[in-house]
N, C-alpha and C positions, 0 to 999 in steps of 0.2 A: 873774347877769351874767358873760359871758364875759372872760376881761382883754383887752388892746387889743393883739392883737401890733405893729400900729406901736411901739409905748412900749415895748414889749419888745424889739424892736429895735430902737430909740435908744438904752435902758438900755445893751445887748451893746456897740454900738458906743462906747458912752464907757466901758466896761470893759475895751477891750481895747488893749493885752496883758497881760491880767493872767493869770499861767500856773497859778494855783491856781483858777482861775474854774469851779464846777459851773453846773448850772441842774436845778432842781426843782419839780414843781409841786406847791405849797405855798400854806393859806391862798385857796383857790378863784382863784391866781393863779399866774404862774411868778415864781419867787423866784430869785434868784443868789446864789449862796455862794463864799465866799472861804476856803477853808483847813477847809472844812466847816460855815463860818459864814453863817448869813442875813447878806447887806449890805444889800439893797434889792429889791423885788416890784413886778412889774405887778399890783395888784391887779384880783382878780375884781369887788372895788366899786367899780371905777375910779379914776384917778389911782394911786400909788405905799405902799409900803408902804416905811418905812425903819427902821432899826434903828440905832440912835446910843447913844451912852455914856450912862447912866438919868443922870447926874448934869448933864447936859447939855439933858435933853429938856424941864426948865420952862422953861429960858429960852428956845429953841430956839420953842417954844409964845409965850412972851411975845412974841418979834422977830419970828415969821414969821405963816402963816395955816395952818400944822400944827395937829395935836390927837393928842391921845393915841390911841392905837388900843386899840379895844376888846374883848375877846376873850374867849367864853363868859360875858358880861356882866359880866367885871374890865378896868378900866382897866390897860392894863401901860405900866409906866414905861422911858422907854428905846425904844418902837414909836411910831414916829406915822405917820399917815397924810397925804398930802401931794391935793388937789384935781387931776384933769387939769388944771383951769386953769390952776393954779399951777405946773407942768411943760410946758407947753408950748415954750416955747423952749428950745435948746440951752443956754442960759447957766441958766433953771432949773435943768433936769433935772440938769446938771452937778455942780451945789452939791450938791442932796440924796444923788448919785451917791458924790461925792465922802467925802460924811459918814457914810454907809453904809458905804462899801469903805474908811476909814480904819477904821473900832468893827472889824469884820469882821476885819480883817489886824491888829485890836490883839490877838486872844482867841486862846488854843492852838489848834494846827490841832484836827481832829476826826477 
């Protein structure tokens, strides 16, 4: 599956101006990076790929309808994957955006 550039373009726009901001295609999706940091992915499996503080991401998983992302068949702690559904509106996509490009601008550039 190809990622959804609408969603990738929603993503940019509530990214910006952020002036460390790359973009890469990353994870069969385009990914944005912040300081050389993944923040958050249109993913190739649809809906969002985001990257949050590992210490964050059970409860994160408890309160929302995220799940860990999966990758080469290990769960990684800290990636979760977020539904289109669940992104649809500006005020979703914002949150996850938001929790993304906060982890991202927390970690040494690269």
């Amino acid at each position: 599956m190809v990622y959804d550039t609408d969603l990738a373009d929603r993503i940019r726009a509530c990214l910006e101006p952020e002036d460390r901001l790359t973009e890469k295609a990353m994870f069969g999706g385009l990914a944005f990076l912040i300081g050389g940091n993944m923040a958050i992915a249109a993913s190739g499996q649809g809906g969002v790929l985001v990257r949050v503080d590992p210490n964050e991401s059970d409860e994160l998983m408890q309160t929302t309808s995220a799940t860990v992302a999966v990758m080469r068949g290990r769960p990684m702690a800290g990636w979760l994957r977020v539904a289109s559904e669940d992104v649809q509106t500006k005020h979703q996509l914002k949150k996850w955006v938001r929790l993304g490009a906060g982890y991202a601008r927390s970690l040494p550039a690269k």
